[in-house]
C-alpha positions, 0 to 999 in steps of 0.5 A, spaced: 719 641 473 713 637 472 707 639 469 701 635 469 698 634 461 690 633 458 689 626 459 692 624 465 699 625 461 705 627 466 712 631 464 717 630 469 725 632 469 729 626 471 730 626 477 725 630 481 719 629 485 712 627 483 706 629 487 700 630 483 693 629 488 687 626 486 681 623 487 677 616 485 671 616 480 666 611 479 663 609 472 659 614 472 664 620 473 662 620 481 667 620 486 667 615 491 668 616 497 675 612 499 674 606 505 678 605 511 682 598 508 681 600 502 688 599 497 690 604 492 696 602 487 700 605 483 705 601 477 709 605 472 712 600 466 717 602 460 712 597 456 705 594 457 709 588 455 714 588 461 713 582 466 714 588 472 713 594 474 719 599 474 716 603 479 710 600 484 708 605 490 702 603 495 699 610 496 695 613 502 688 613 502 687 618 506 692 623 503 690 620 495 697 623 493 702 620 488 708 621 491 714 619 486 721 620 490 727 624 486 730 616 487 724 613 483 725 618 477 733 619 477 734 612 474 730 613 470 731 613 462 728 619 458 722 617 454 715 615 456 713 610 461 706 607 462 702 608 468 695 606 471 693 606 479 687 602 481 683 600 487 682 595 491 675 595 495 675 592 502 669 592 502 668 587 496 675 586 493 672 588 487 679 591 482 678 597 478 682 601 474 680 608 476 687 613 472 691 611 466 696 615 462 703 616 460 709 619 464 714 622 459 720 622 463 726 628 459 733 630 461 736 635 466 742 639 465 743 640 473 745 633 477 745 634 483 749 628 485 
């Protein structure tokens, strides 16, 4: 199960699958409007800290859906996680942070593998 929290919070079971659609917002709460060449990135850490990302996706920008696969959760460990997904311009590579939040992971009781 996966539910979607205030504050770009996120619940999800190990092992299942994310898809959570959304839109990019400028500054001042507008939408922008997503450009051909335009690069979206998401990183989900344990701790700010960490020298990595334990997951890394490339989303499509014209789709604008998250997508996290049964194999991106399933190894996960139970407990919160830290994600943020920016953008970046095409139009002058200028890098913005655009959602930020927490994703707690909780155990299943089914394991399907």
């Amino acid at each position: 199960m996966v539910r979607f929290l205030n504050d770009f919070g996120i619940e999800a079971t190990k092992g299942d699958t994310i898809i959570m659609p959304f839109v990019v917002v400028n500054n001042d709460k507008s939408v922008y409007q997503v450009q051909t060449g335009d690069v979206i990135n998401f990183g989900m850490k344990k701790n700010y800290s960490d020298a990595e990302c334990i997951v890394e996706k490339t989303i499509d920008n014209t789709t604008l859906t998250l997508v996290l696969e049964h194999n991106d959760t399933k190894g996960l460990e139970v407990g919160a996680y830290y994600y943020d997904i920016q953008i970046t311009k095409a139009a002058d590579g200028e890098v913005h942070t655009f959602m930020k939040g927490i994703i707690n992971i909780t155990n299943e009781v089914y394991d399907k593998d």
